[in-house]
C-alpha positions in Angstrom: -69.5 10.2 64.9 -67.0 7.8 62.9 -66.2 8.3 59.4 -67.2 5.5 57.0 -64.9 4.8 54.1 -66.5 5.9 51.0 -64.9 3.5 48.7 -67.2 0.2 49.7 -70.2 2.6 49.8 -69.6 4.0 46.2 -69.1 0.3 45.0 -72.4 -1.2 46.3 -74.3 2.0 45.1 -72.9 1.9 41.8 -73.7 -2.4 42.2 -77.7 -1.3 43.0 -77.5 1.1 40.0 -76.4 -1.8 37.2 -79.3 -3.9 38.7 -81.5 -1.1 38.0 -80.0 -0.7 34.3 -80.0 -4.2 33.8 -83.9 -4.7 34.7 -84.9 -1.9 32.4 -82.6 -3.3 29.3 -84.0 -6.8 30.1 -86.9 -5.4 29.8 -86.8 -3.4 26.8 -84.3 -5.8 24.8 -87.2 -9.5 25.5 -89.7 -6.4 24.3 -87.3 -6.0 21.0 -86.5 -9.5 20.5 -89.8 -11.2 20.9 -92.0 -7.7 19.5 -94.4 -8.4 22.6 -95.7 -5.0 25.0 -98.9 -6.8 26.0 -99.0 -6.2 29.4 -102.2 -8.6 29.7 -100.7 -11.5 28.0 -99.9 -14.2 30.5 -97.0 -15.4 29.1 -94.8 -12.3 30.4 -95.8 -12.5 34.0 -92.1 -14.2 34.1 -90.5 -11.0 32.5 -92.3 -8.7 34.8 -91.5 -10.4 38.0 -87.9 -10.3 37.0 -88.0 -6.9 35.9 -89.9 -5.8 38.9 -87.7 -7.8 41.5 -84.3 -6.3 39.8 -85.1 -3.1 39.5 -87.1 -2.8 43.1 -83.9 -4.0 44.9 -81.8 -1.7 42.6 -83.8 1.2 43.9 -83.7 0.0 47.1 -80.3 -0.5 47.6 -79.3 2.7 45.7 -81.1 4.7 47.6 -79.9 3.1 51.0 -76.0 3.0 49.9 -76.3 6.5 48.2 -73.8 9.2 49.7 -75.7 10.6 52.7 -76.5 14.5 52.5 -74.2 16.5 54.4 -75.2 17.4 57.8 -75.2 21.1 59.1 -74.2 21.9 62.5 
């Protein structure tokens, strides 16, 4: 089997792992600013989808650009 580089894989991990960081201080930082947690108030439905769509494809890509487990032969 070839070899893939490390080097782009470790860049779009670490890419997927800022989206992740930067839905969860979003998040926490709108909570902070505007001193709203109400998860039933309609006017955050905006901040959710964000905050769900950035941190679902930072999970998502993290976990498919992660470094694979070593195989044993």
């Amino acid at each position: 089997m070839v070899q893939e580089p490390a080097f782009p894989r470790r860049i779009a991990a670490a890419s997927y792992f800022f989206l992740i960081l930067l839905g969860i201080f979003f998040y926490v930082a709108r909570g902070i600013l505007y001193d709203t947690w109400n998860l039933f108030d309609p006017e955050n439905v905006g901040v959710y989808a964000l905050t769900i769509i950035t941190v679902g494809f930072g999970v998502t890509g993290y976990l498919l650009y992660r470094k694979p487990a070593k195989e044993s032969t």
